[in-house]
PARO-653888 format. One record per residue (C-alpha): residue number from 1; x, y, z. Coordinates in steps of 0.05 Angstrom, whole numbers, plus 5000, padded with zeros to 4 digits. Each point is the difference from the previous one (the first is absolute). Example, Ala and Ser with C-alpha at 12.3 -4.5 7.8 and 13.67 -1.06 7.14 Angstrom:
2
vogu	c1	c2	c3
1	5246	4910	5156
2	5027	5069	4987
END
This chain:
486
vogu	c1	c2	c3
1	2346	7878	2181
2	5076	5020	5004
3	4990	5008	4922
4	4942	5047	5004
5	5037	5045	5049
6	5066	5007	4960
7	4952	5021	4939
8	4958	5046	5037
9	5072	5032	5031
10	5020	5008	4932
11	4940	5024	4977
12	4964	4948	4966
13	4925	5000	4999
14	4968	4944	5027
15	4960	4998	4935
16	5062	4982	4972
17	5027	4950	5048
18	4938	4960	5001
19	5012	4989	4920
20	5062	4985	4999
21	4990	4943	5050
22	4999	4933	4987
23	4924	5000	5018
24	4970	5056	4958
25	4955	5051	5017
26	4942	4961	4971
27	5010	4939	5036
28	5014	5035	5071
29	4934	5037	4997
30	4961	4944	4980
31	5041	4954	5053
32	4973	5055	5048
33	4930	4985	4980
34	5005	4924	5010
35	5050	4985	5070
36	4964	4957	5054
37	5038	5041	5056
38	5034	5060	5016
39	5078	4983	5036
40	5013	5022	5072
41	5053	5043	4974
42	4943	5041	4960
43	4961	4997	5078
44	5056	5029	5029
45	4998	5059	4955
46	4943	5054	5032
47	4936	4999	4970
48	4991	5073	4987
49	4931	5027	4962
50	4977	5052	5000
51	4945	5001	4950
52	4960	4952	5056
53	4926	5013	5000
54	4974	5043	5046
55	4947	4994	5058
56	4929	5024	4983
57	4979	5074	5018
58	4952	4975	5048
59	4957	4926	4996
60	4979	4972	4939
61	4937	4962	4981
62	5029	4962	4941
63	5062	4962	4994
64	5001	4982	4928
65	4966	5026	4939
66	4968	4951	4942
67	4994	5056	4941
68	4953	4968	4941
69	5018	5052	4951
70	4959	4990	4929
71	5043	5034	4947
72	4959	5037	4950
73	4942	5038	5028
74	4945	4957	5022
75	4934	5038	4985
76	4964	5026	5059
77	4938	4998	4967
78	4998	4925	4979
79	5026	4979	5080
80	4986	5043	5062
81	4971	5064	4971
82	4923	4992	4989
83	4970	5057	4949
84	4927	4983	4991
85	4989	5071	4969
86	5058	4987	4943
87	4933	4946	4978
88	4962	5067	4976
89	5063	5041	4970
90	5022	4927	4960
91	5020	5024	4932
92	4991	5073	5003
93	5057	5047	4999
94	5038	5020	5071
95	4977	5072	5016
96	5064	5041	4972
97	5004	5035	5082
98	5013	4933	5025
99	5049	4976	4957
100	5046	5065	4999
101	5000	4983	5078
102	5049	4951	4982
103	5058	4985	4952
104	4995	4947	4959
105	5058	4957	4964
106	5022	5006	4921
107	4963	4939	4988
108	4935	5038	5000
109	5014	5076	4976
110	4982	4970	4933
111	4928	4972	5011
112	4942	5043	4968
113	4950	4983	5049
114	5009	4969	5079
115	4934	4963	5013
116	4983	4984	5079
117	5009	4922	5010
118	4973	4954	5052
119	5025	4938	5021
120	4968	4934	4969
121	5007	4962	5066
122	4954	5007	5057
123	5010	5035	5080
124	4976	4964	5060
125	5007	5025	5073
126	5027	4955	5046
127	5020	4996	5077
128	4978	5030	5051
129	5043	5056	4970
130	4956	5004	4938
131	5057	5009	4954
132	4975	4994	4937
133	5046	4949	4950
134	4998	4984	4933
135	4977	4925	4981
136	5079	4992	4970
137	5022	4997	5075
138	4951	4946	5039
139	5053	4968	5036
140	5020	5072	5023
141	4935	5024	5015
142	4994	4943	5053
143	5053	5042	5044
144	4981	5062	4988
145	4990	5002	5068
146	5073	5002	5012
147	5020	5051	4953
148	5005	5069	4999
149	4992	5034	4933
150	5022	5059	4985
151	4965	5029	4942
152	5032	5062	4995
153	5068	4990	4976
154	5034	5062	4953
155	5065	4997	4971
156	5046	5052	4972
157	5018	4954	4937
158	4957	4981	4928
159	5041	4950	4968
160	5036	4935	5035
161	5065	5000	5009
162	5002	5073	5041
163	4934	4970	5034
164	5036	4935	5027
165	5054	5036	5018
166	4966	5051	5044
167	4958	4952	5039
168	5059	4950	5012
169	5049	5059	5007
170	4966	5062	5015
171	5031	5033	4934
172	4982	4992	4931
173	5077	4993	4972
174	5040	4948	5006
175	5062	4991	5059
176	4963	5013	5067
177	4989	4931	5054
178	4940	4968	4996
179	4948	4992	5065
180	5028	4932	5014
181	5073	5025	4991
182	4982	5054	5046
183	4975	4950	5054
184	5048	4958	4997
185	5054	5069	5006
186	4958	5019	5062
187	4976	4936	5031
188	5055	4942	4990
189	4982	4925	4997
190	4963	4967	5050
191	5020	4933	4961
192	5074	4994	4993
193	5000	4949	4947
194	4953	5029	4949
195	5001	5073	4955
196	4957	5052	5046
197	4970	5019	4928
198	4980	4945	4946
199	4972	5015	4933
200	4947	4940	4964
201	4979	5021	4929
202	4946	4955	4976
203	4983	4974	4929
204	4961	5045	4956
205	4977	4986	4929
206	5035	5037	4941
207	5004	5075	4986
208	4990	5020	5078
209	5034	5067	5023
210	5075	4973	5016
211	5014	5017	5067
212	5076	5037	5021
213	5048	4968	5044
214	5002	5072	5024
215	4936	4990	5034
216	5041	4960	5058
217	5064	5033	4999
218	5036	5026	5067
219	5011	5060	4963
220	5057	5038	5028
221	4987	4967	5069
222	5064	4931	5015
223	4992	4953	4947
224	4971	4943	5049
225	4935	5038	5006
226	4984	4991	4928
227	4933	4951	4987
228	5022	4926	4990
229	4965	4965	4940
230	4980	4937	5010
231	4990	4956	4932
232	4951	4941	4980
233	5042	4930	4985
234	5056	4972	5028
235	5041	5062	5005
236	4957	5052	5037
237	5070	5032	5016
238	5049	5002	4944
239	5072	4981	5018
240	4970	4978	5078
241	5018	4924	4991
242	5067	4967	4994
243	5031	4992	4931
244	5015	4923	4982
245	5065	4972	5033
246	5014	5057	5036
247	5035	4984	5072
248	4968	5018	5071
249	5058	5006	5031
250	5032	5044	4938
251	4948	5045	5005
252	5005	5010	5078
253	5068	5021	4991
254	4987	5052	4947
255	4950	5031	5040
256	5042	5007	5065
257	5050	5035	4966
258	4960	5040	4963
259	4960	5021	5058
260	5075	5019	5027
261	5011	5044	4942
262	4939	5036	4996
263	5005	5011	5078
264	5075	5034	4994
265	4969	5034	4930
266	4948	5030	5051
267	5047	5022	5058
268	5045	5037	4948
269	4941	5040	4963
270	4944	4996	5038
271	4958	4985	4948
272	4927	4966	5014
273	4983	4973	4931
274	5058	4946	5025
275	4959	4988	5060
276	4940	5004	4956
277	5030	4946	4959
278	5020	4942	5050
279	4929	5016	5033
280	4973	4974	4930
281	5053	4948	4986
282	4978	4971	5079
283	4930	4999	4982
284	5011	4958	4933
285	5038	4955	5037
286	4930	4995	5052
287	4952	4993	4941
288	5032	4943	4982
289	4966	4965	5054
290	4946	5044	5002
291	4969	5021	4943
292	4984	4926	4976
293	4959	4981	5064
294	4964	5073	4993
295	4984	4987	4932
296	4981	4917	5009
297	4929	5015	4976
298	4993	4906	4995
299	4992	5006	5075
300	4938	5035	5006
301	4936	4956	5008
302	4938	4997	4943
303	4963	5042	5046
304	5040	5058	4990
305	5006	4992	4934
306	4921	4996	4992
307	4998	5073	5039
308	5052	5030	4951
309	4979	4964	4927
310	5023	4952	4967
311	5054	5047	4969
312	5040	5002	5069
313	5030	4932	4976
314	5028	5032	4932
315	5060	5049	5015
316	5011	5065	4979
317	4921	5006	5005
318	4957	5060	5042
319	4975	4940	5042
320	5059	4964	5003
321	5046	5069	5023
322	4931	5016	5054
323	5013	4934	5028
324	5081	5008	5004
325	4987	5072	5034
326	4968	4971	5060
327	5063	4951	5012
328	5042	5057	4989
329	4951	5042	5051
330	5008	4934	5049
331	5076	5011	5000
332	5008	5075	5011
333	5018	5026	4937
334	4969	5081	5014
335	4988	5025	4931
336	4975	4941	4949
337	4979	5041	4927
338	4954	4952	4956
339	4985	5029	4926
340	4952	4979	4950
341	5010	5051	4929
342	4936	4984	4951
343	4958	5061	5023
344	5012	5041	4948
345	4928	4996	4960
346	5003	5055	4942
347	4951	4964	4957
348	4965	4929	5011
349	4988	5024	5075
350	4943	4950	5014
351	5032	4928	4989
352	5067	5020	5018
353	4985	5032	5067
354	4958	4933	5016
355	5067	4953	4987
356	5038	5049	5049
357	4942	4985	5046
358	5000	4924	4993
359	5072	4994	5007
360	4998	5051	5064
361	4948	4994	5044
362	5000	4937	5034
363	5060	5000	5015
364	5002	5072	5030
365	4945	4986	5043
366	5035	4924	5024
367	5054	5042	5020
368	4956	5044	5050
369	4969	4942	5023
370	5062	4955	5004
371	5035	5057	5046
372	4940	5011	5035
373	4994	4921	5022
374	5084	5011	5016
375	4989	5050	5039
376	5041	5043	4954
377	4955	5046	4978
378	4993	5040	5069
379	5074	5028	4984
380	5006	4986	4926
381	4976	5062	4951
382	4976	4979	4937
383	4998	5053	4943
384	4956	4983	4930
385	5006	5058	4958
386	5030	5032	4924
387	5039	5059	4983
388	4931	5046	4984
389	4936	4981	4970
390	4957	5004	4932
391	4962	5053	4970
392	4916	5006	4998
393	5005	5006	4925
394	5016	4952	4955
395	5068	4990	4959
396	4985	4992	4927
397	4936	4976	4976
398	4943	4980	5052
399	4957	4943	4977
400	4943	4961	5035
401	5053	4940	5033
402	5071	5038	4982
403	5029	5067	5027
404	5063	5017	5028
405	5024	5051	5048
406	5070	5049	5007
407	5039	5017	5062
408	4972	5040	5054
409	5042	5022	5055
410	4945	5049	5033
411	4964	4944	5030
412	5012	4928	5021
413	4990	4935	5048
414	5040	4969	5045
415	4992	4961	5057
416	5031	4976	5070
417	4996	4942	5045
418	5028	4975	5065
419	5039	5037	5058
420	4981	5067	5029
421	4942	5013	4941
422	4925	5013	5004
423	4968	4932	4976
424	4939	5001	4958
425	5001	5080	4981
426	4987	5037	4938
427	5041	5062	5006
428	4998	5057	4951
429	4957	5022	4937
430	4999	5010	4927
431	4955	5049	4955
432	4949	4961	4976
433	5042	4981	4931
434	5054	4977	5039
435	5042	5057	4972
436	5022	5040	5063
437	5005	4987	5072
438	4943	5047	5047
439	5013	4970	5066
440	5066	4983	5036
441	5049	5001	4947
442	5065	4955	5015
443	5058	5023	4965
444	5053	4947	4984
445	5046	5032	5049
446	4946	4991	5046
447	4990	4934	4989
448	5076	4982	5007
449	5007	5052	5062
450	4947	4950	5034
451	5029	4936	4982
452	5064	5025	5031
453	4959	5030	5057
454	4970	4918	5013
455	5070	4975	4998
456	5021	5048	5063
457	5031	5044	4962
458	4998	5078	4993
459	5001	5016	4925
460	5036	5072	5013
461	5056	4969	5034
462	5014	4938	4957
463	5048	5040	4968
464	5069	4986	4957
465	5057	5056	4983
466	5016	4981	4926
467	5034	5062	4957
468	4998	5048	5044
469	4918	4996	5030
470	4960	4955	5039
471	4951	4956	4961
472	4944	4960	5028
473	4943	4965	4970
474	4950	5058	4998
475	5044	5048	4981
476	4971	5060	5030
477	4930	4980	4997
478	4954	4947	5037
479	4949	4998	5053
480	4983	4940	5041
481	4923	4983	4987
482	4978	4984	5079
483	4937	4991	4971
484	5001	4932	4970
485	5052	4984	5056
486	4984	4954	5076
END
């Protein structure tokens, strides 16, 4: 300590103090990551922070958020969005004053003709709702009485990337927080020991839309915020566990005096990413214990894994990350982001849109039930949903089993479960191609500004100086919809 005060007198950056020392920069962060304990000198020191979440605006009706987000574009039509009357337009050309209503991607400008398609696969209404749902989704249709869906979804984007983005960040570049970074900025922990925000990216098969790490970035909100990926295997946090023949009681040394150092770094600048930074290097220390019992997936009984699929027992699956979402739910962790890429279906629509299903949809629905039976679900709000939806005409050349459809962000499906939402409602309306929204649109703006809204939170005043202006989720834009709303 003596020798990192004569340095900084002299002025010597502690940058440069902690590589000259005999135990490297390297191994003192990564010591920091691993230590059992924290000293009682580093207790002695005050425990200022304050980037600390914040109280709700007034009481919530959810406590956490399970987000099933299915990269790609899911088509409306072939899931939630019945069209009998696309059955008499099948194969003739879209009427040229419907599609100028909306823009259409690159991908298509080229086609000489855009023939009408329907969707091979067969509605049923179920519930007392009525909902109608495509024969892909039977496990899902058999809680339909606990959703709402929202079949009016618009976006502001046409291709993925920008699309992902603005859902997940309210902007369609790259750089702003993401909705679980923002909760976990405005909310804090209510579980010490795990991330408030965890990321699980399921297995897809080969050539699905890559997703950005961007999509769960804190943005320019304190590092700790950002979304915390947790991996299939024996490492689902890389660098978490201790290297070989490294010593306990070395490693609870380095951290007390590093601890030290960052706290006299602090009280001379007064800068909060060093706060920022022993909050993180704390909470890798906790997931040590943590994060394995959270993510012990032997320990659940047959009878869960019969609700879920078979796949819940193979990691890095849909089913498997459903199943770890509720244990993460069961511990408090408020923001939990599942995402599934392979909904991208250009071409071969029919047979690829059918795998998604099969590898989706019990396991979706064994969630709602599995909360439900917990308890969990009354303030737990489960999100299924893309970044926009598919177009009414099909992509390339239509055949009598093969057709594929381009991005559509003027209409789409999502839909919600769980605290503070309407339960078995259909809300909003399409044209009858599916093509634009007539009734109740829900911008995504809206949709985030009510997800906030459920959380106890007023979207106006979530707010974050950064450059100069105060940023929030919505931007300036978003309306609560009360309608679909307890």
């Amino acid at each position: 300590m003596d020798e990192f005060l004569k340095h900084k007198k002299y002025g010597t950056s502690r940058r440069d103090f902690l590589k000259k020392s005999s135990l490297g920069f390297g191994s003192i962060a990564l010591s920091s990551l691993l230590s059992p304990t924290f000293s009682s000198a580093q207790n002695s020191i005050p425990q200022i922070n304050p980037m600390s979440g914040r109280v709700p605006h007034f009481l919530p009706k959810a406590k956490r958020v399970i987000y099933l987000f299915q990269s790609g574009g899911p088509s409306q039509i072939e899931t939630y969005d019945y069209k009998p009357a696309l059955s008499k337009w099948h194969g003739k050309e879209i009427p040229a004053s419907l599609k100028q209503t909306q823009r259409n991607s690159g991908m298509v400008e080229g086609q000489s003709s855009y023939p009408l398609v329907k969707s091979i696969y067969d509605f049923k209404q179920y519930g007392q709702s009525g909902a109608w749902v495509s024969e892909l989704f039977p496990y899902t249709a058999g809680i339909v009485d606990e959703l709402c869906i929202i079949k009016s979804m618009y976006t502001d984007a046409i291709n993925h990337e920008p699309a992902v983005m603005f859902v997940q960040t309210g902007s369609q570049l790259t750089g702003r927080p993401s909705i679980g970074s923002w909760l976990s900025y405005g909310l804090g922990s209510d579980n010490k020991d795990l991330p408030d925000f965890i990321v699980l990216v399921s297995k897809s098969h080969s050539g699905a839309q890559p997703l950005n790490s961007a999509s769960w970035s804190n943005g320019f909100l304190p590092s700790h915020h950002q979304g915390v990926q947790l991996r299939s295997g024996k490492e689902p946090v890389l660098y978490l566990n201790n290297p070989h023949g490294v010593d306990h009681g070395d490693r609870k040394r380095a951290i007390d005096y590093i601890n030290e150092l960052n706290h006299l770094q602090y009280d001379s600048c007064q800068d909060s990413k060093i706060l920022s930074q022993i909050k993180q290097y704390e909470m890798a220390y906790r997931m040590q214990q943590s994060v394995p019992d959270a993510l012990n997936l032997k320990e659940e009984p047959q009878h869960i894994y019969d609700l879920y699929g078979e796949d819940a027992k193979i990691p890095g699956t849909y089913a498997a990350n459903c199943l770890q979402a509720r244990r993460l739910a069961e511990r408090d962790v408020k923001f939990i982001q599942l995402y599934h890429t392979g909904w991208d279906q250009h071409g071969n629509l029919p047979s690829q849109i059918k795998k998604q299903a099969q590898a989706t949809d019990q396991a979706t629905a064994g969630l709602i039930k599995d909360l439900k039976q917990r308890g969990l679900l009354e303030d737990t709000l489960v999100i299924w949903g893309g970044e926009f939806g598919r177009t009414s005409f099909s992509q390339g050349r239509l055949t009598a089993k093969n057709y594929g459809r381009d991005h559509h962000p003027g209409c789409f499906t999502m839909w919600m479960a769980g605290a503070g939402v309407k339960k078995g409602i259909v809300y909003g309306k399409t044209d009858d191609f599916s093509y634009n929204v007539v009734e109740n649109p829900v911008h995504v703006h809206d949709f985030q500004a009510t997800l906030l809204h459920l959380m106890g939170i007023k979207h106006e005043k979530l707010t974050f100086k950064h450059q100069g202006r105060r940023y929030r989720l919505t931007d300036v834009h978003g309306h609560v919809v009360d309608d679909i709303l307890l």
